[in-house]
C-alpha positions as CSV (number, residue, x, y, z in Angstrom):
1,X,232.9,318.5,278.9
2,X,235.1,318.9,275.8
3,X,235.7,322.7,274.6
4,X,235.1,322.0,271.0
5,X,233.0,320.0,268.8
6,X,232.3,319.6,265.1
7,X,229.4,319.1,265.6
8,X,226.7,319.5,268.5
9,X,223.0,317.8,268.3
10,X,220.5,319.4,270.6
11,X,218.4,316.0,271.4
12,X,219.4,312.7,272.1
13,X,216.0,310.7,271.6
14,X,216.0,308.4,268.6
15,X,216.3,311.4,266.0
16,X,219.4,312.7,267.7
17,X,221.0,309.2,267.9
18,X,220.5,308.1,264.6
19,X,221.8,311.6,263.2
20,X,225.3,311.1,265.3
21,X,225.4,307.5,264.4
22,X,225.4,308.5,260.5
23,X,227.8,311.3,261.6
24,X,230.4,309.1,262.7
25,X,229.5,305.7,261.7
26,X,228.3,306.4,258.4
27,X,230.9,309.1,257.9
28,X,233.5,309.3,260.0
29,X,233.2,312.5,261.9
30,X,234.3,311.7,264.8
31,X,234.1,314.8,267.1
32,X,230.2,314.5,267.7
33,X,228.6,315.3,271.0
34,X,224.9,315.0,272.1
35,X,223.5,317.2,274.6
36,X,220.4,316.3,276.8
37,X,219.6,316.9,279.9
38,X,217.3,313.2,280.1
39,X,218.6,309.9,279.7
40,X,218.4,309.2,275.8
41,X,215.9,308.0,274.3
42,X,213.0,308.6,277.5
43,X,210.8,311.6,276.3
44,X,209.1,310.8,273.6
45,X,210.8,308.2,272.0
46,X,210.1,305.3,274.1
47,X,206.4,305.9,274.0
48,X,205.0,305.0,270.4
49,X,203.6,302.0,269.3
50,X,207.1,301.3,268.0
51,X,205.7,300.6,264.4
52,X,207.0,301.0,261.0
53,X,205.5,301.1,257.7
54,X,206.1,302.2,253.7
55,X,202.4,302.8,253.6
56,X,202.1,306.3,252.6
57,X,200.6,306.8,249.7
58,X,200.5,310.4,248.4
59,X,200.7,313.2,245.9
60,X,204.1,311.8,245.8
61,X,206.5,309.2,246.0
62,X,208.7,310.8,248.5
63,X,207.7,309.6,251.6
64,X,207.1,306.2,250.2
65,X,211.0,306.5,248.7
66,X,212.0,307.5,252.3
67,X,210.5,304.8,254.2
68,X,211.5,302.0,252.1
69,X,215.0,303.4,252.4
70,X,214.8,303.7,256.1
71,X,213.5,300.0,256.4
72,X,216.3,298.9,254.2
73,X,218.6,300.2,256.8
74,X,216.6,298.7,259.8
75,X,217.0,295.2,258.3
76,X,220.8,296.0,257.7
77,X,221.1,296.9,261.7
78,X,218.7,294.2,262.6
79,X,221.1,291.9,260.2
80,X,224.1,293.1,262.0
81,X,222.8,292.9,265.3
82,X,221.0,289.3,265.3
83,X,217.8,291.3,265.1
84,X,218.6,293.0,268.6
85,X,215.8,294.9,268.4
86,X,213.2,292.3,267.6
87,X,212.1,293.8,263.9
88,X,209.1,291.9,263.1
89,X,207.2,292.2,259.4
90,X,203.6,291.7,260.9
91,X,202.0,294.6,258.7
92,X,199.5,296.8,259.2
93,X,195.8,296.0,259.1
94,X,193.1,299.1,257.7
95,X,189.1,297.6,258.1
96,X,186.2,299.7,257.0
97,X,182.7,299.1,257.1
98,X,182.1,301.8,254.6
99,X,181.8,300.6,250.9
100,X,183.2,303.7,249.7
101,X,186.3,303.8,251.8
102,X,186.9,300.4,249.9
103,X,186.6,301.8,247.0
104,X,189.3,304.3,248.7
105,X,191.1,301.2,249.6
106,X,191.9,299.8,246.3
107,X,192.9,303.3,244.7
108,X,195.2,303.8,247.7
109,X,196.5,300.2,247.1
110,X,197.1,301.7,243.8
111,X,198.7,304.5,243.9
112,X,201.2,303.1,246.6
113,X,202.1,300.0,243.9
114,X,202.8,303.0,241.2
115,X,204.9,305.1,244.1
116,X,207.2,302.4,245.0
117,X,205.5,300.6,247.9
118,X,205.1,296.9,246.3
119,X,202.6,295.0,244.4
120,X,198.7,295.1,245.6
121,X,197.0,292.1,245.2
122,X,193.4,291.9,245.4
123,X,190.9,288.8,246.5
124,X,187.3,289.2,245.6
125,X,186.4,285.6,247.0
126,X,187.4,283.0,249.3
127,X,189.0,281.2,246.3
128,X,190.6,284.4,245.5
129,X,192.6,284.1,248.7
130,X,193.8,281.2,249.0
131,X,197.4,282.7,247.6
132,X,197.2,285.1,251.0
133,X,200.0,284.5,252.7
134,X,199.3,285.3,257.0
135,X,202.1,286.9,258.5
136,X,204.7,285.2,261.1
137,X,204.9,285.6,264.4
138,X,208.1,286.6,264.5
139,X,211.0,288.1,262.2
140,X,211.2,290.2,258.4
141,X,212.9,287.6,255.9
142,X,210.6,285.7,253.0
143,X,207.3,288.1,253.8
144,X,205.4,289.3,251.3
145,X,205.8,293.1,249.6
146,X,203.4,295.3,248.8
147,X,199.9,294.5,249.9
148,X,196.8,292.5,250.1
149,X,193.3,293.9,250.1
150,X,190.7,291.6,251.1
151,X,186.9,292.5,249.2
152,X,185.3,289.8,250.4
153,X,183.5,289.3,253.6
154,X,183.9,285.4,253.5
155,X,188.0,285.7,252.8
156,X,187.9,288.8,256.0
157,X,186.1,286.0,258.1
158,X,188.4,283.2,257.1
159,X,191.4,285.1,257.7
160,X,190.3,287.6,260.4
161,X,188.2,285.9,262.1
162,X,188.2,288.8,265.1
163,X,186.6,291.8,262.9
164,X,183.1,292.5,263.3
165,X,181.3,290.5,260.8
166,X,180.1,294.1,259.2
167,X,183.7,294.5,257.8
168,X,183.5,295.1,254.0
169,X,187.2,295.3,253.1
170,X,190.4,294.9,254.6
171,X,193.8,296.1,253.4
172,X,197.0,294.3,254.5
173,X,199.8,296.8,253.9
174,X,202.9,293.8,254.5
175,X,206.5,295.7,254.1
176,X,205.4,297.2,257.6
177,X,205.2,296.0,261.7
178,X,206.9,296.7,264.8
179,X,210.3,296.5,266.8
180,X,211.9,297.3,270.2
181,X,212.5,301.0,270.2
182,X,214.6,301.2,273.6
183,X,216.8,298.6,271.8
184,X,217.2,300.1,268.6
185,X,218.1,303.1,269.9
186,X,220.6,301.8,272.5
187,X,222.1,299.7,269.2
188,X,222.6,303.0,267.1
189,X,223.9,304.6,270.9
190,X,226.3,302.0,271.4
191,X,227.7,301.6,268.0
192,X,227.7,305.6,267.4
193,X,229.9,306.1,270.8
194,X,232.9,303.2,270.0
195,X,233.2,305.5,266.9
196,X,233.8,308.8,269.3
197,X,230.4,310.1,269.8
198,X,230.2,311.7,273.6
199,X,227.0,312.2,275.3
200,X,226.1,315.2,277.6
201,X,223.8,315.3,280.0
202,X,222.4,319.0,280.0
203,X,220.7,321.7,278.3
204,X,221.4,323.8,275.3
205,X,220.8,327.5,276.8
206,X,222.1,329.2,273.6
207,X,223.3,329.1,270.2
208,X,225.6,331.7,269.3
209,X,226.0,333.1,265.7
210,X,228.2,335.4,264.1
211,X,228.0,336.7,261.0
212,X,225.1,334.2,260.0
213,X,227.3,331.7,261.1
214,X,227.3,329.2,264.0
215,X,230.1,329.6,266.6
216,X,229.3,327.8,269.3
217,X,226.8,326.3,271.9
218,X,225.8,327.2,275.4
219,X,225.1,323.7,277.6
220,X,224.1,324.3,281.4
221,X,224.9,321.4,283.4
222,X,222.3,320.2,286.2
223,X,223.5,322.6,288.7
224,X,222.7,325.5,286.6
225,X,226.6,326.2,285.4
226,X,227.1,327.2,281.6
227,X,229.8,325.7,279.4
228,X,230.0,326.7,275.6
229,X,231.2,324.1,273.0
230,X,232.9,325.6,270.1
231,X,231.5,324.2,266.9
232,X,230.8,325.3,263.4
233,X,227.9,322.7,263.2
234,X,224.6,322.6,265.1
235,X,221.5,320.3,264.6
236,X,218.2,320.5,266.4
237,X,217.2,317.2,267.2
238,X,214.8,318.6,270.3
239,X,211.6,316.6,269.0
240,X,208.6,318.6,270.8
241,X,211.2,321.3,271.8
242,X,212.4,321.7,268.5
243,X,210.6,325.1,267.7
244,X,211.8,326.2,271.2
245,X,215.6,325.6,270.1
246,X,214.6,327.0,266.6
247,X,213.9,329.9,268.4
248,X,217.4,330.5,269.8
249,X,218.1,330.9,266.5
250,X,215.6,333.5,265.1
251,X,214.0,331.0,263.3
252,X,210.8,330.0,263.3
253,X,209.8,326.5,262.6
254,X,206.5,325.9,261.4
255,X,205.6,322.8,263.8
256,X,202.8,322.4,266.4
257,X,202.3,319.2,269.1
258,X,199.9,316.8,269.4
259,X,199.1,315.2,272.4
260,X,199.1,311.0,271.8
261,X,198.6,308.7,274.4
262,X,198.5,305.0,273.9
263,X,197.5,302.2,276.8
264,X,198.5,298.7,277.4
265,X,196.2,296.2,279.1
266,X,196.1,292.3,279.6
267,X,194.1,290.3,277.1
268,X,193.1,287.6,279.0
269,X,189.9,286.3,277.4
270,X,192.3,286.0,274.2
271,X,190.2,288.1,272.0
272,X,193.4,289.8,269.9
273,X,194.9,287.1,267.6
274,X,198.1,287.3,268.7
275,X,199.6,286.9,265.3
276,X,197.8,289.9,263.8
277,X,200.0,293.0,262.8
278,X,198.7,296.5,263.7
279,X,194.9,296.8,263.3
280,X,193.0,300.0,262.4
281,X,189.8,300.6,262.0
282,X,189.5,303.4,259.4
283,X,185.8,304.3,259.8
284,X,184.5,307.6,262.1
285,X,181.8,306.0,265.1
286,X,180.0,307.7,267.3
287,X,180.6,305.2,271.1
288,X,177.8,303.4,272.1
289,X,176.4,304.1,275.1
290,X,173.1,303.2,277.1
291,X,170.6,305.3,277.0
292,X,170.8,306.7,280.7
293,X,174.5,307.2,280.0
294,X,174.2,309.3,276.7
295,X,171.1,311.2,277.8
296,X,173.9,312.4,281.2
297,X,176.6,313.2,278.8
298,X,174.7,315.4,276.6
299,X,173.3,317.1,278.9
300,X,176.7,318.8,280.1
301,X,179.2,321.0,278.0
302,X,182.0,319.0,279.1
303,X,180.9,315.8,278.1
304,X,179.0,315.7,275.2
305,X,181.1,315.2,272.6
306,X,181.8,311.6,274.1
307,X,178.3,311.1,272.2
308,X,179.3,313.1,269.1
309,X,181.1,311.8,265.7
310,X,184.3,310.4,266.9
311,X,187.5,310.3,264.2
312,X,188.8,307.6,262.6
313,X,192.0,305.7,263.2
314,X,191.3,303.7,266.7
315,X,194.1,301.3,266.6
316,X,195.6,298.3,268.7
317,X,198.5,295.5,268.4
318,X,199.8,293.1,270.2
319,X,202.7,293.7,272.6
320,X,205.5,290.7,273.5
321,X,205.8,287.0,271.8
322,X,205.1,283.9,272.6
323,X,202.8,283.7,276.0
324,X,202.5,287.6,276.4
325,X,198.7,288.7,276.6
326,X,199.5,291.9,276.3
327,X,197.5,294.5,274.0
328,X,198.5,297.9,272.8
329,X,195.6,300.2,272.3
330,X,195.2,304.0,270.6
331,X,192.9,306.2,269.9
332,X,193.9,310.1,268.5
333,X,191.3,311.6,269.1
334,X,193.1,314.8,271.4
335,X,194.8,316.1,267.7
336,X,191.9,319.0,267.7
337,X,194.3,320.4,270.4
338,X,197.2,322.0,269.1
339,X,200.0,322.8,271.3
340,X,202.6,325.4,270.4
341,X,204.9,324.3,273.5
342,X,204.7,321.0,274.9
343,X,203.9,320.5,278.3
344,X,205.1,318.3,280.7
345,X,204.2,315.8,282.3
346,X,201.0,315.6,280.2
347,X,197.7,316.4,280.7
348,X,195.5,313.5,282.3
349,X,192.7,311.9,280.6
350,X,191.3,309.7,283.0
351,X,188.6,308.4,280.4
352,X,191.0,307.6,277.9
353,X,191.1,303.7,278.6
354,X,187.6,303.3,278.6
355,X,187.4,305.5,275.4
356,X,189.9,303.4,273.4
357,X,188.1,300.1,274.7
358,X,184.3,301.4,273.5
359,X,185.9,302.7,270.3
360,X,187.9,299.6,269.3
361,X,184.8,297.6,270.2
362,X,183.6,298.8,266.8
363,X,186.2,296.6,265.0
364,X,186.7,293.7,267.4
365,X,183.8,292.8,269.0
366,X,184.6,290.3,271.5
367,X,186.6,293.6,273.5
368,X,182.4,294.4,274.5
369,X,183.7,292.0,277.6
370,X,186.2,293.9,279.2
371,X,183.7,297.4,278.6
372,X,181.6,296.9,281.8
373,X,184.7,296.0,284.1
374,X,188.0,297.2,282.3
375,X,191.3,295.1,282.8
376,X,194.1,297.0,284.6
377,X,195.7,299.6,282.1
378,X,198.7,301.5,282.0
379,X,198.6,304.9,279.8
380,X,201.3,306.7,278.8
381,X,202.1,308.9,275.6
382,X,203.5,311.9,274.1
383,X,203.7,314.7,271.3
384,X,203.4,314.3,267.9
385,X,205.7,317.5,267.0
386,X,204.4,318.1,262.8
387,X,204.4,320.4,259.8
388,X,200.7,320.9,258.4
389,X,200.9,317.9,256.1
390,X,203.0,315.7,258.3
391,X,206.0,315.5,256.5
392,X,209.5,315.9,258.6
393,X,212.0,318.8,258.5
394,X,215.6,317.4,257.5
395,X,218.0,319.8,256.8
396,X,220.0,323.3,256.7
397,X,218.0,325.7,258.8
398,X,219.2,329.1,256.3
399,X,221.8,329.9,259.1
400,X,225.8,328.5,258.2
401,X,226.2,325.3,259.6
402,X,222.5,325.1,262.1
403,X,220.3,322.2,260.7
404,X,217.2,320.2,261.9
405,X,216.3,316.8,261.8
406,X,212.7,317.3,263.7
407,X,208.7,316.8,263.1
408,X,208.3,312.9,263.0
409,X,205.0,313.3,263.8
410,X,204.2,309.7,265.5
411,X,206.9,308.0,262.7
412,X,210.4,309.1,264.6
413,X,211.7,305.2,265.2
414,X,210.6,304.5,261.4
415,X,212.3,307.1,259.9
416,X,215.3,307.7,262.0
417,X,217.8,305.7,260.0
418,X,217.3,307.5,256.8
419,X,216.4,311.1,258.7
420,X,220.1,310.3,259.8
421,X,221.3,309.2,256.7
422,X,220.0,312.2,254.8
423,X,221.0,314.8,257.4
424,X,224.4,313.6,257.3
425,X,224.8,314.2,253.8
426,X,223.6,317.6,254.4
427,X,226.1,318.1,257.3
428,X,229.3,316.5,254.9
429,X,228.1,317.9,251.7
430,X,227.5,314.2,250.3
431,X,225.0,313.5,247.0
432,X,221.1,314.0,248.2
433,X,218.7,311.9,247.5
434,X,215.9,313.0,245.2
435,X,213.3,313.3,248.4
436,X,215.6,315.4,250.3
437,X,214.1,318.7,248.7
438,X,210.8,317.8,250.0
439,X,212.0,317.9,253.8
440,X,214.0,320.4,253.3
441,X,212.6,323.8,255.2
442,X,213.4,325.6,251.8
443,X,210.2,323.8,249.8
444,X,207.8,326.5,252.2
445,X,209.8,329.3,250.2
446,X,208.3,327.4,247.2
447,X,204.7,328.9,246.2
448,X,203.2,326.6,244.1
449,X,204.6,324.1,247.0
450,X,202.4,326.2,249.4
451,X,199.4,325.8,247.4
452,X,199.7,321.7,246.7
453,X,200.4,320.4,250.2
454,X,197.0,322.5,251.2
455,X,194.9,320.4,248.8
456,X,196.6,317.1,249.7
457,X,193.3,314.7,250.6
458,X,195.7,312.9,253.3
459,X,198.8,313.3,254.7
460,X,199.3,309.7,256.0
461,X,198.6,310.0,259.8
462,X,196.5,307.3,261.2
């Protein structure tokens, strides 16, 4: 293990790797070393739906400025790469039932054509539509920007044919889809090591200061035997650790976890189009059950809220090309739990396949066949490690040369190339973009700052 470093990232899922690739791809510094005591890129990383989007309409344009820089550097490494990591443009899908969430739709659609995100066009009939172009099956080249919002339950039927017929509006948000994570990330890995990043396998203990200033970090090794790196420059990468880290520091981040899970199954009855991008249904539902079946779960404490309102947000896609059957399915309906430290390996939720199946029944129909007898599944998931309103922290941490590039609530793999990017100028002292104050840690010294993000209607999670 080398004695010095200039700098050390705590974290080496896709956060941590894109910040030492900017480090010394983007900039030269060559002396970086990652420190985890996992393979990279297996906590959390590697359990998303490994989706992307510049849908994110808000008081502001800065996370709609952010993602459409990050993108631009995901085509650039998919350009670079022959599309290694398979970046598709499939978009993603919102459905309502709910007249007034069209309504919602359409100012949405608006205020993300005024923030940056592309040009919404709108089809009140089936003639209307007819300039709708569907997405590929594969790639990112000569796809539409912007969006298009369907109004019109004919077009919705025409062109998506799988939604329940009681579908009032549909919005096709297009610069957005999916890629391979693993393989992005081992791209970035690969590319960041032949220019001199070293990775560590092991566990920052410490972080020691002097004089407000970082000096050096503590690393144990798997056997338990500690090893400091001197360093001037330390960035907390730890994703659903990073408050822990923080910590070593005296600071406190303001972050809580979310526990996400997602599950795969096989479609074999062919009921997801397998061209569709990623499909959400934004309506609240309350499941349906039979009566015998809802009478028993409201009679206990433990169950009845499986009979209650149920949130918004169920969501699936397809997984694999060409002859997969394969169906990603999700369903956040844990976030009521916060979680100050994340816990591992998560907590079981043995219903959670048939809860995502009766919940996504609401939006495609044809899943009702697979309720009664479900297909073989495999869950997995993570945390989604967030500020209050779900926008990341990139930057100095108020202590000399510590920094964190952290919170990517359930939007890590999107963002990480201009989260890198941004927290490498920080690190060299390069020009900022104009969003970097508002992921800075500094805006929560802001009052009036305090006060705006607590009146934000949405803060763009699904």
């Amino acid at each position: 293990m080398s004695d010095t470093a200039d700098v050390v990232i705590c974290g080496a899922g896709i956060a941590g790797v894109a910040a030492a690739h900017a480090l010394a791809v983007g900039h030269g510094v060559r002396n970086v070393v990652l420190v985890d005591e996992r393979a990279p890129l297996t906590l959390t990383s590697d359990k998303s739906t490994e989706a992307y989007r510049n849908w994110w309409p808000s008081v502001d344009d800065a996370m709609i400025c952010f993602m459409n820089r990050s993108i631009d550097l995901l085509e650039q490494h998919a350009d670079a790469s022959d599309n290694r990591f398979l970046l598709n443009r499939r978009g993603y899908v919102y459905a309502t039932a709910d007249t007034q969430r069209a309504a919602l739709f359409l100012a949405d659609a608006r205020l993300a054509e005024r923030q940056g995100a592309g040009e919404v066009r709108v089809y009140r009939s089936r003639d209307d539509a007819v300039q709708y172009l569907p997405s590929a099956h594969t790639g990112f080249r000569h796809h539409p920007l912007g969006s298009d919002l369907f109004l019109d339950q004919n077009a919705i039927r025409d062109y998506f044919p799988f939604l329940a017929d009681g579908i009032v509006a549909v919005l096709h948000a297009r610069r957005c889809g999916w890629l391979s994570g693993q393989q992005l990330g081992a791209y970035l890995l690969d590319e960041a090591k032949a220019a001199g990043v070293t990775l560590v396998a092991g566990r920052v203990d410490a972080v020691h200061v002097s004089r407000q200033r970082v000096i050096g970090v503590q690393v144990a090794n798997a056997r338990g035997a500690s090893h400091t790196i001197s360093t001037n420059t330390f960035v907390n990468a730890a994703g659903p650790f990073a408050k822990h880290v923080a910590a070593m520091l005296a600071v406190d981040l303001p972050v809580f976890s979310e526990l996400h899970l997602k599950v795969a199954f096989e479609d074999a009855l062919g009921v997801v189009h397998r061209d569709t991008g990623l499909v959400i249904l934004d309506d609240a539902q309350t499941l349906e059950w039979c009566d015998e079946m809802r009478l028993a779960l409201a009679a206990s404490d433990e169950t009845r809220w499986m009979t209650e309102r149920m949130p918004a947000g169920v969501h699936l896609r397809p997984e694999g090309y060409h002859q997969s059957k394969t169906v990603l399915m999700l369903w956040d309906y844990h976030s009521a739990h916060r979680y100050e430290d994340a816990v591992f390996p998560l907590p079981d939720d043995p219903l959670y396949p048939e809860l995502a199946m009766r919940g996504m029944v609401r939006l495609v129909p044809g899943l009702q066949q697979y309720v009664d007898r479900l297909p073989h599944s495999f869950v997995d998931g993570g945390y989604y490690t967030k500020t209050e309103e779900n926008r990341p922290l990139i930057g100095p941490l108020g202590i000399d040369g510590a920094f964190v590039c952290a919170a990517f609530s359930g939007f890590g793999l999107m963002a990480a190339p201009a989260a890198g990017e941004l927290l490498a100028a920080h690190i060299t002292r390069s020009a900022l973009p104009e969003y970097a104050t508002s992921f800075s840690l500094a805006r929560y010294e802001d009052a009036s700052y305090r006060m705006r993000f607590k009146q934000w209607r949405s803060t763009g999670q699904l």
